[in-house]
KEPAKE-186153 format. One record per residue: residue number from 0; residue in three letters; x, y, z of N, C-alpha, C, CB in turn. Coordinates in Angstrom, 1 decimal, always signed. Last residue first. Glycine has a CB too. Layout:
<recs>
<rec><pos>NUM</pos><code>ala</code><n_c1>X</n_c1><n_c2>Y</n_c2><n_c3>Z</n_c3><ca_c1>X</ca_c1><ca_c2>Y</ca_c2><ca_c3>Z</ca_c3><c_c1>X</c_c1><c_c2>Y</c_c2><c_c3>Z</c_c3><cb_c1>X</cb_c1><cb_c2>Y</cb_c2><cb_c3>Z</cb_c3></rec>
...
</recs>
This chain:
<recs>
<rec><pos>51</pos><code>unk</code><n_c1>+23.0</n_c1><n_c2>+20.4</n_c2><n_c3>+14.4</n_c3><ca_c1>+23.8</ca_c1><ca_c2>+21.7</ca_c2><ca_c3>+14.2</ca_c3><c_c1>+22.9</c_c1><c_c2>+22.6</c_c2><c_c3>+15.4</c_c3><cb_c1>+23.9</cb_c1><cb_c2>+22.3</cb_c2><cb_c3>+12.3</cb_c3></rec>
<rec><pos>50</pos><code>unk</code><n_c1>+21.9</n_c1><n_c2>+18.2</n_c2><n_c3>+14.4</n_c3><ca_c1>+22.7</ca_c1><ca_c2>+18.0</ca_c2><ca_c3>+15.3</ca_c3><c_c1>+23.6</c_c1><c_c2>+19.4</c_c2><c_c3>+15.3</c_c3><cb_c1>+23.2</cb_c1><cb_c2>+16.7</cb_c2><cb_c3>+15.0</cb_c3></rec>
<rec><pos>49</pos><code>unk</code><n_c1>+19.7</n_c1><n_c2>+18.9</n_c2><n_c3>+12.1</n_c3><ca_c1>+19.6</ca_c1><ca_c2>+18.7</ca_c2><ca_c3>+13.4</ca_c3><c_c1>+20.6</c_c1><c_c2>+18.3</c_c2><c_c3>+14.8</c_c3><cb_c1>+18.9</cb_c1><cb_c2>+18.0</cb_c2><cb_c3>+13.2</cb_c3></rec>
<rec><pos>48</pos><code>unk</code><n_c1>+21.4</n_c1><n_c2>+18.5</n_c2><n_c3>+9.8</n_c3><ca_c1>+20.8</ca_c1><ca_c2>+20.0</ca_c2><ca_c3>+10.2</ca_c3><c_c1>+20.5</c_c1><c_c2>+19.7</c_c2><c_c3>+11.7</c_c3><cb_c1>+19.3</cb_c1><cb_c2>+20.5</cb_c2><cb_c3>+9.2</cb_c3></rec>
<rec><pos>47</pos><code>unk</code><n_c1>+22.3</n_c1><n_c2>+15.9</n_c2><n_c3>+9.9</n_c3><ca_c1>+23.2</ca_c1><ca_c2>+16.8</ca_c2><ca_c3>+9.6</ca_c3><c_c1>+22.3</c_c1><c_c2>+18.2</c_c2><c_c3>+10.1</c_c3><cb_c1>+23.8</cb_c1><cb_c2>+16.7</cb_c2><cb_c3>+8.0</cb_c3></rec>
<rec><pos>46</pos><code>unk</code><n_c1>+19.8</n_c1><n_c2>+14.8</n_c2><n_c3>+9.2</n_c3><ca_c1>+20.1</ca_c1><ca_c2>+14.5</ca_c2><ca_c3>+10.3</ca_c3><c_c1>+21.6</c_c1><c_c2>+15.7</c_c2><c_c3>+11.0</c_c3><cb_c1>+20.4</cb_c1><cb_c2>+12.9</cb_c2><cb_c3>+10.1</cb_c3></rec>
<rec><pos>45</pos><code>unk</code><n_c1>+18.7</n_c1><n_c2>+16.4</n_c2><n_c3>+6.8</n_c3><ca_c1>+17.8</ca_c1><ca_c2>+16.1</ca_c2><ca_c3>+7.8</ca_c3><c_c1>+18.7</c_c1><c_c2>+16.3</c_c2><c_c3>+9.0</c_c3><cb_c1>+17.1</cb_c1><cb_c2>+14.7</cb_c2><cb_c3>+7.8</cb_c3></rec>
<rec><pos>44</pos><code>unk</code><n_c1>+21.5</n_c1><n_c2>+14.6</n_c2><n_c3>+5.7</n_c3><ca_c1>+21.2</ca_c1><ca_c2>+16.6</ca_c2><ca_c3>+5.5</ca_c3><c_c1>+20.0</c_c1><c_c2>+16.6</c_c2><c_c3>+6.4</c_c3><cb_c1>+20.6</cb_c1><cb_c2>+17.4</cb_c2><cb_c3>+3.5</cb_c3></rec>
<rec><pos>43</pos><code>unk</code><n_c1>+20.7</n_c1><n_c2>+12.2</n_c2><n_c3>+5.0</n_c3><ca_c1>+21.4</ca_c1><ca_c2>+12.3</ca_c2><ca_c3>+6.3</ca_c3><c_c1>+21.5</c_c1><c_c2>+14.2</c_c2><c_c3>+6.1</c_c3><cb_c1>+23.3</cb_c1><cb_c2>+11.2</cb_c2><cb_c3>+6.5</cb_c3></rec>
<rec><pos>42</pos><code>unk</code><n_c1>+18.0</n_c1><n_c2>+12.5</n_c2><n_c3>+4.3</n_c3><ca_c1>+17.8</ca_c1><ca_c2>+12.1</ca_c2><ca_c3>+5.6</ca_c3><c_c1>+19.1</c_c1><c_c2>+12.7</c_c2><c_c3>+6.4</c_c3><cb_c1>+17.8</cb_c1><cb_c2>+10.6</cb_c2><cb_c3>+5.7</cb_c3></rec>
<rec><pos>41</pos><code>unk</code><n_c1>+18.6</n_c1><n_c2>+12.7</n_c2><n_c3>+1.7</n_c3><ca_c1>+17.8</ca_c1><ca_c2>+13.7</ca_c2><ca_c3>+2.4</ca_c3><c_c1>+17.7</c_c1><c_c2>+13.6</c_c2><c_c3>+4.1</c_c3><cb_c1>+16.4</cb_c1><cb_c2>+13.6</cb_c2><cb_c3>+1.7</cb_c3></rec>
<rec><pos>40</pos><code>unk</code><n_c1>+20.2</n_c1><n_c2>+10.9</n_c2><n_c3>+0.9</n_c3><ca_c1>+21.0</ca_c1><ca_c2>+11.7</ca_c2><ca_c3>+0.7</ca_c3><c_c1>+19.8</c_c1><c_c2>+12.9</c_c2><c_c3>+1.8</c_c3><cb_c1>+21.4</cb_c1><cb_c2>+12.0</cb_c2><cb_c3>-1.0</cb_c3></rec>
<rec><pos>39</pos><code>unk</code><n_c1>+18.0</n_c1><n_c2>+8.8</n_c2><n_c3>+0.4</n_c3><ca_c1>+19.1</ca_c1><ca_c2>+8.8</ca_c2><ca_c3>+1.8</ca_c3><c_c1>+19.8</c_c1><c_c2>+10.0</c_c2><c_c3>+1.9</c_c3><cb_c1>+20.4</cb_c1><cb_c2>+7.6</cb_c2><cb_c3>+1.7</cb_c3></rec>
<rec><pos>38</pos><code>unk</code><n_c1>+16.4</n_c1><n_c2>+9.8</n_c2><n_c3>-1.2</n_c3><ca_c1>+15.8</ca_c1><ca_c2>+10.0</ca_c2><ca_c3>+0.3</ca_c3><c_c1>+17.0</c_c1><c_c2>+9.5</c_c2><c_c3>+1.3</c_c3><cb_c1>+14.2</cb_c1><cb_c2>+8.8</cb_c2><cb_c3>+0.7</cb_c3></rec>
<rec><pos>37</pos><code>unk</code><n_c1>+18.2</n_c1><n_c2>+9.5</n_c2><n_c3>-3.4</n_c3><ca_c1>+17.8</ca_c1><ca_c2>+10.7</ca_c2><ca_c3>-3.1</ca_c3><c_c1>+16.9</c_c1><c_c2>+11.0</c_c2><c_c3>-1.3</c_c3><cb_c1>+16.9</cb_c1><cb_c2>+11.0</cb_c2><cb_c3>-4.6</cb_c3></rec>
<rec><pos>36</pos><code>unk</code><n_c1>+18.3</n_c1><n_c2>+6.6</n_c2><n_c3>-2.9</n_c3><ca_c1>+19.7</ca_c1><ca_c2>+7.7</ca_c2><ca_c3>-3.1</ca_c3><c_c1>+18.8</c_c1><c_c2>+8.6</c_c2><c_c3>-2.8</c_c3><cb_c1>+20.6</cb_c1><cb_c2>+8.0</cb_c2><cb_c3>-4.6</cb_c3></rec>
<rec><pos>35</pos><code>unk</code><n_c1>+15.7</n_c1><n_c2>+5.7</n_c2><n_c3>-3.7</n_c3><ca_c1>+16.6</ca_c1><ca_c2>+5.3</ca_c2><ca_c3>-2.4</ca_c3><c_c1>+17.3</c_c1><c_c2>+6.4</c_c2><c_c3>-2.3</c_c3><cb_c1>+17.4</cb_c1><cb_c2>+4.0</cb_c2><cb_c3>-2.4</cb_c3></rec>
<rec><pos>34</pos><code>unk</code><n_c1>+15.2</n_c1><n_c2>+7.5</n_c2><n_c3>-6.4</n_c3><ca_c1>+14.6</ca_c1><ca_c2>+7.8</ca_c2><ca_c3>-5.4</ca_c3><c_c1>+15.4</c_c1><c_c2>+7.0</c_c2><c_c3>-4.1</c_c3><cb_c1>+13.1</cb_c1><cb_c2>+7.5</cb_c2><cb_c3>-5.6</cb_c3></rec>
<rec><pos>33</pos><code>unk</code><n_c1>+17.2</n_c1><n_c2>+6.1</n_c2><n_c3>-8.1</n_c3><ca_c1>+16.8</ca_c1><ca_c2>+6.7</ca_c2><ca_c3>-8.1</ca_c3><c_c1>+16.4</c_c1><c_c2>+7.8</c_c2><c_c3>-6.5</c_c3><cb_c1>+16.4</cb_c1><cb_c2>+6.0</cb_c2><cb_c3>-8.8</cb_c3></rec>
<rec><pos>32</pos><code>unk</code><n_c1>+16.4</n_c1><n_c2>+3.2</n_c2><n_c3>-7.7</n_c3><ca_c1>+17.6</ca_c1><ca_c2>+3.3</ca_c2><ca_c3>-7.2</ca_c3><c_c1>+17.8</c_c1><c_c2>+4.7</c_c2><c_c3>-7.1</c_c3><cb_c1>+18.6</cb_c1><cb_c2>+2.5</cb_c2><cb_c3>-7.9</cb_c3></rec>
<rec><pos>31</pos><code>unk</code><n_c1>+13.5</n_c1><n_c2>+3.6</n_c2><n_c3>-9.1</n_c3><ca_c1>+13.8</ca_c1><ca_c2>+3.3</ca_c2><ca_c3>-7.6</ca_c3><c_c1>+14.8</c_c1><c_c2>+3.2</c_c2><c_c3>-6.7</c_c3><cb_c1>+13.6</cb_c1><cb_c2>+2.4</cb_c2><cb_c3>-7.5</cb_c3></rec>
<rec><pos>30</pos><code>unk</code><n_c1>+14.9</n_c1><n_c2>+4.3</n_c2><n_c3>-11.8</n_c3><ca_c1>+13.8</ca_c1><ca_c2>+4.8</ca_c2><ca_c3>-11.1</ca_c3><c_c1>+14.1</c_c1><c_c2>+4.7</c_c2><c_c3>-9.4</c_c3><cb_c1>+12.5</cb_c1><cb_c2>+3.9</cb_c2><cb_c3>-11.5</cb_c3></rec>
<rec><pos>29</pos><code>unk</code><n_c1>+15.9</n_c1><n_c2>+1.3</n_c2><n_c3>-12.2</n_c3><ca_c1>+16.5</ca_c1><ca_c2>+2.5</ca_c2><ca_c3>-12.0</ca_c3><c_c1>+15.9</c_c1><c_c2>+3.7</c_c2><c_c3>-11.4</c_c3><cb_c1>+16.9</cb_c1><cb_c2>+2.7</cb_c2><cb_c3>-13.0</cb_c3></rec>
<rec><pos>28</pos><code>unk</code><n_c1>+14.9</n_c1><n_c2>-0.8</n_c2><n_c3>-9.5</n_c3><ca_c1>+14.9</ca_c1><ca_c2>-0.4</ca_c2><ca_c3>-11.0</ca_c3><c_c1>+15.4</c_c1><c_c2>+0.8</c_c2><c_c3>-10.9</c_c3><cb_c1>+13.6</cb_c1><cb_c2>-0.5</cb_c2><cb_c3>-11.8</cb_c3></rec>
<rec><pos>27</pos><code>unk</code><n_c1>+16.9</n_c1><n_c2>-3.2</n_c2><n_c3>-8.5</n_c3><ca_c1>+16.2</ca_c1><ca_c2>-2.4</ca_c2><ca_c3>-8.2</ca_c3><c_c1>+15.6</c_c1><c_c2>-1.6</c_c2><c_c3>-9.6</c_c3><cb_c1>+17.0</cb_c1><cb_c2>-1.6</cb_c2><cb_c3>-7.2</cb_c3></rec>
<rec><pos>26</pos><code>unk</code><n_c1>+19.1</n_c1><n_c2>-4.7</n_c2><n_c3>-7.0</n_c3><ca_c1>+17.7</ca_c1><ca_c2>-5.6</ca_c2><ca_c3>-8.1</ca_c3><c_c1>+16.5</c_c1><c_c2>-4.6</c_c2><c_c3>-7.6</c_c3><cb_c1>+17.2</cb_c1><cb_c2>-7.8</cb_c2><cb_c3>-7.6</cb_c3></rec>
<rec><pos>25</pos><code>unk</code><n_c1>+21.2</n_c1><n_c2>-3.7</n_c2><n_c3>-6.8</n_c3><ca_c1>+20.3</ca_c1><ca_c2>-3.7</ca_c2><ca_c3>-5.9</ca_c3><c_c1>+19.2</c_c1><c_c2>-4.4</c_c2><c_c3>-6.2</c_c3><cb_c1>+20.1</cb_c1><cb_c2>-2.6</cb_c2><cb_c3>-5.8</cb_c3></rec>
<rec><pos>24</pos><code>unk</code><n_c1>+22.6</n_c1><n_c2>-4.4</n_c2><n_c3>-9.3</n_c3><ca_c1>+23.2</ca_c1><ca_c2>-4.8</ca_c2><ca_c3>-8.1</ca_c3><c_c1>+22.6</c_c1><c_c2>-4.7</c_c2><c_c3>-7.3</c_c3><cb_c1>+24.1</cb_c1><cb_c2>-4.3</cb_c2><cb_c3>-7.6</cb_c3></rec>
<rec><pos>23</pos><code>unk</code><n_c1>+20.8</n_c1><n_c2>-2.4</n_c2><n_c3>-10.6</n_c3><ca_c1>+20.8</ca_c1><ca_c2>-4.1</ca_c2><ca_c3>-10.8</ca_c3><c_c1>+21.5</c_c1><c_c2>-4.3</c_c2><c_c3>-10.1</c_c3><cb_c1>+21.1</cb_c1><cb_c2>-5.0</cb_c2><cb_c3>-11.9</cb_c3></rec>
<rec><pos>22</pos><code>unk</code><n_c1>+21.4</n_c1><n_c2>-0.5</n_c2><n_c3>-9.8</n_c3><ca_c1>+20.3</ca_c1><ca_c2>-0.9</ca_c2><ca_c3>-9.5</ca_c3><c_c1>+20.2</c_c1><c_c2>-2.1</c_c2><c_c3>-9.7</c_c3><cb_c1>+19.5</cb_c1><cb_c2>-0.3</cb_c2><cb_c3>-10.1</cb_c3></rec>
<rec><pos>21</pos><code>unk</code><n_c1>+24.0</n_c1><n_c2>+0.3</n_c2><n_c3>-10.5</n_c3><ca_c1>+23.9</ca_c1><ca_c2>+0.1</ca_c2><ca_c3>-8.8</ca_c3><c_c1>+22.5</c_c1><c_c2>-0.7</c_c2><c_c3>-9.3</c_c3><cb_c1>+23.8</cb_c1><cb_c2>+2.0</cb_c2><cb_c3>-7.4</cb_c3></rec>
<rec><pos>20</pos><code>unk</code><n_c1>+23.9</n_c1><n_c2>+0.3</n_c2><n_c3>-13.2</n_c3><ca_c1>+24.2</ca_c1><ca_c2>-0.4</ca_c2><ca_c3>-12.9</ca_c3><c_c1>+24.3</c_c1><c_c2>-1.1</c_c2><c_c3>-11.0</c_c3><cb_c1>+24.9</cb_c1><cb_c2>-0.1</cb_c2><cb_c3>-13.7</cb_c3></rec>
<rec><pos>19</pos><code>unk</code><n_c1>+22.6</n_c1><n_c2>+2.7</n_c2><n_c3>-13.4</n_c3><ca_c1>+21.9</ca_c1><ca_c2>+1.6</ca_c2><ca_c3>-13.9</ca_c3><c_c1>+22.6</c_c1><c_c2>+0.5</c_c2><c_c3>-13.2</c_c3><cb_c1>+21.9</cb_c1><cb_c2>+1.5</cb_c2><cb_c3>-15.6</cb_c3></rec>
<rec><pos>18</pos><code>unk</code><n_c1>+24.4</n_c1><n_c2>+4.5</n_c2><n_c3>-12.3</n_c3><ca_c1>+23.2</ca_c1><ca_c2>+4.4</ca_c2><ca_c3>-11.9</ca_c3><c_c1>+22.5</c_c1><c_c2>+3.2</c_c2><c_c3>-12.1</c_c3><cb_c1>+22.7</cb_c1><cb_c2>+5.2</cb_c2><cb_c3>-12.4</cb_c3></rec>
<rec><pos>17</pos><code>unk</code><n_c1>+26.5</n_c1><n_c2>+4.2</n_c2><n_c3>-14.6</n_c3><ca_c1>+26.6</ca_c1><ca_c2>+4.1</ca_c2><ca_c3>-13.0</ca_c3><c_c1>+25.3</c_c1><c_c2>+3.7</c_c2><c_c3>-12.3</c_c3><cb_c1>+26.9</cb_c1><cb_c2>+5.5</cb_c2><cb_c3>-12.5</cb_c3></rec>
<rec><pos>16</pos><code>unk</code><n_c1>+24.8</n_c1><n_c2>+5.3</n_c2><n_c3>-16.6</n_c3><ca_c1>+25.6</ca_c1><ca_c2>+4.0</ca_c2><ca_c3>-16.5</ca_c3><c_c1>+25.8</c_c1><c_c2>+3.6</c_c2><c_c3>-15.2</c_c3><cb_c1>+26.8</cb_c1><cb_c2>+4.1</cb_c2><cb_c3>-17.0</cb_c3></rec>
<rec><pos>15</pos><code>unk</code><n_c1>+24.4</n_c1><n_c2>+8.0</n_c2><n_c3>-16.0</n_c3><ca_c1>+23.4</ca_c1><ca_c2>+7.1</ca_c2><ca_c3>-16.1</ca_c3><c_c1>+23.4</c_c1><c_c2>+5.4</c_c2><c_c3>-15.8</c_c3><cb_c1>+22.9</cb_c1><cb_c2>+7.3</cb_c2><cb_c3>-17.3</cb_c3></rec>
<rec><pos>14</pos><code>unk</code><n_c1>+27.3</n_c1><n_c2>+8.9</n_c2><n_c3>-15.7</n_c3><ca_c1>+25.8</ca_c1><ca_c2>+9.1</ca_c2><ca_c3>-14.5</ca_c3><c_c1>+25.1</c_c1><c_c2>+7.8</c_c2><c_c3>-15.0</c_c3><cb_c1>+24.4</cb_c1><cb_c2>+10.9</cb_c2><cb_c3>-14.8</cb_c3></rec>
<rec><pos>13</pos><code>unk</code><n_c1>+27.5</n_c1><n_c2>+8.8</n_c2><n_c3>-18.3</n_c3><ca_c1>+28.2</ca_c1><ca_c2>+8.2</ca_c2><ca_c3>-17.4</ca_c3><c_c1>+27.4</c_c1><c_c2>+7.7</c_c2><c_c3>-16.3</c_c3><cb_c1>+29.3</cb_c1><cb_c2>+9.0</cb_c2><cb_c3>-17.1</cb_c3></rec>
<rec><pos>12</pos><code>unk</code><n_c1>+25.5</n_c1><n_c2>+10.9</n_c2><n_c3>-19.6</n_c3><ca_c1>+25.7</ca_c1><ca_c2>+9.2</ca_c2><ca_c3>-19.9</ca_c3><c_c1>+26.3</c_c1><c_c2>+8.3</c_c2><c_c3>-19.0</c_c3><cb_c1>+26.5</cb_c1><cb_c2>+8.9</cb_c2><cb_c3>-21.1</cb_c3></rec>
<rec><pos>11</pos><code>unk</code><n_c1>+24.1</n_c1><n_c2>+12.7</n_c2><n_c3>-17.4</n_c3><ca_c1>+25.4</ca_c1><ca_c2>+12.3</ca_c2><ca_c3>-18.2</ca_c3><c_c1>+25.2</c_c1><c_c2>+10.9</c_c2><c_c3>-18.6</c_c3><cb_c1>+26.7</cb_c1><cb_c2>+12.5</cb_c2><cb_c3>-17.4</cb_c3></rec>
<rec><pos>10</pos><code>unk</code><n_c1>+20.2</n_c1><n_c2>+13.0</n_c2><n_c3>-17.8</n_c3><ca_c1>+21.8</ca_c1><ca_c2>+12.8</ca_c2><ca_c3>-17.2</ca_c3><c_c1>+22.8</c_c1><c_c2>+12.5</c_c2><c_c3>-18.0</c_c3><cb_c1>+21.8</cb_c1><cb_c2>+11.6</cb_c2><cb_c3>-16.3</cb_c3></rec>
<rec><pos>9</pos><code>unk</code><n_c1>+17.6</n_c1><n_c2>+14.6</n_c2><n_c3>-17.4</n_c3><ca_c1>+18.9</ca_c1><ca_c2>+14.6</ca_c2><ca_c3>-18.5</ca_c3><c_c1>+20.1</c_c1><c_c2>+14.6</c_c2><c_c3>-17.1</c_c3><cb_c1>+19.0</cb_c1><cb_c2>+16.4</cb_c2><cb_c3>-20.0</cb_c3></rec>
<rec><pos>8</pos><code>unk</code><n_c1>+13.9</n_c1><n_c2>+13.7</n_c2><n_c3>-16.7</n_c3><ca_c1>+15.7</ca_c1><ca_c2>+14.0</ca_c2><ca_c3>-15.9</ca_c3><c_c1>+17.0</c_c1><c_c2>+13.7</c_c2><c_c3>-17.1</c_c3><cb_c1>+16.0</cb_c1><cb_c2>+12.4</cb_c2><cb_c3>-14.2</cb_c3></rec>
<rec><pos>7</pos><code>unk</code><n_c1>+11.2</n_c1><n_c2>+14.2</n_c2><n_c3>-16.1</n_c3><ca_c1>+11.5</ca_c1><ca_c2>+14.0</ca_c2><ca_c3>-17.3</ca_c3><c_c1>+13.1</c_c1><c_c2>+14.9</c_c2><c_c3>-16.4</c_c3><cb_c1>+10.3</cb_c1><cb_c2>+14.7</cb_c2><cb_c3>-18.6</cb_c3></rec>
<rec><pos>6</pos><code>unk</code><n_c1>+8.6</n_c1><n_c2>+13.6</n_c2><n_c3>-13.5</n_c3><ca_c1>+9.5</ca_c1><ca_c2>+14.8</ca_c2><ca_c3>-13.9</ca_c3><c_c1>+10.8</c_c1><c_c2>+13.9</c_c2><c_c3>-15.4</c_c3><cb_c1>+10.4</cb_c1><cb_c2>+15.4</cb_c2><cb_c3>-11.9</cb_c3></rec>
<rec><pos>5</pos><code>unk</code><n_c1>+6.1</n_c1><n_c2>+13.1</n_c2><n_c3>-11.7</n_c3><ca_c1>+6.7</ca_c1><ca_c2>+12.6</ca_c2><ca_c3>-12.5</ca_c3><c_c1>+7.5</c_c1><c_c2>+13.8</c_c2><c_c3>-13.5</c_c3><cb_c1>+5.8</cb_c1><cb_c2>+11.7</cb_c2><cb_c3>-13.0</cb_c3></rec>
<rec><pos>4</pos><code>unk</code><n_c1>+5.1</n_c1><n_c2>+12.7</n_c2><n_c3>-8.5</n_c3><ca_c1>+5.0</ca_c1><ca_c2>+13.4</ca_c2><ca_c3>-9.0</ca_c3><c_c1>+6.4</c_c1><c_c2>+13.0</c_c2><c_c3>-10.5</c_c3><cb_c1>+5.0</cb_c1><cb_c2>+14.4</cb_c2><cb_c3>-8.0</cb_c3></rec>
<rec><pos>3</pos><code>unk</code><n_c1>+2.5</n_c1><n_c2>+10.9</n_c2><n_c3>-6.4</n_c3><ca_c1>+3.9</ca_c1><ca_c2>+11.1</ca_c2><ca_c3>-7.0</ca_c3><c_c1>+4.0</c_c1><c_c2>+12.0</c_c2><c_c3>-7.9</c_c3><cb_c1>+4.3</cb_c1><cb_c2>+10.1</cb_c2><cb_c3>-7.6</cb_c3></rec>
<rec><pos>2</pos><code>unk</code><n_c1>+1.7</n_c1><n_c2>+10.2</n_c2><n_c3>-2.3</n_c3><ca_c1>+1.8</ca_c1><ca_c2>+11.0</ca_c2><ca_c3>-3.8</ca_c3><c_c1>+2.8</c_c1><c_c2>+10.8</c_c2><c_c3>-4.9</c_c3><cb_c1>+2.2</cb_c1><cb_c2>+12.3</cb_c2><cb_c3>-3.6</cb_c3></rec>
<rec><pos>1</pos><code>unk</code><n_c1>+2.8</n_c1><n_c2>+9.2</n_c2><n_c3>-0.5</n_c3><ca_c1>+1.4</ca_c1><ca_c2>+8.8</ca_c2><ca_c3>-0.8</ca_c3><c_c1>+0.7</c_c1><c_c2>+9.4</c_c2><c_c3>-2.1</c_c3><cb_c1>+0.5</cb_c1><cb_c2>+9.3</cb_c2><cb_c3>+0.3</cb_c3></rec>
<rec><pos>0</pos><code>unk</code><n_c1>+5.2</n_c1><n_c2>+6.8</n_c2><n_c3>+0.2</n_c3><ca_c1>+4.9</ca_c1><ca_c2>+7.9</ca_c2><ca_c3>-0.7</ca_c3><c_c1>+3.4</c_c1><c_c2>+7.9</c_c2><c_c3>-1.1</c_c3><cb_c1>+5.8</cb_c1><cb_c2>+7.8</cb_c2><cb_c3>-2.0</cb_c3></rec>
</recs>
């Protein structure tokens, strides 16, 4: 990421919980568990578009 861009995010509490808690299972910070998810979720829609 050669850029960043910083954005202010309202999640369900639940969501958040969830979240928090993959990250420490990942020894990740939330933030960062964050962004993984969101570039995996982009890849496989990437990969999903290209095989269509």
């Amino acid at each position: 990421m050669d850029e960043e861009k910083r954005i202010t995010l309202r999640l369900p509490v639940d969501l958040h919980e969830w979240l928090a808690a993959q990250a420490r299972s990942a020894r990740r910070s939330l933030n960062s568990e964050i962004v993984y998810r969101l570039e995996v979720e982009r890849a496989a829609v990437e990969a999903d578009a290209e095989s269509h």
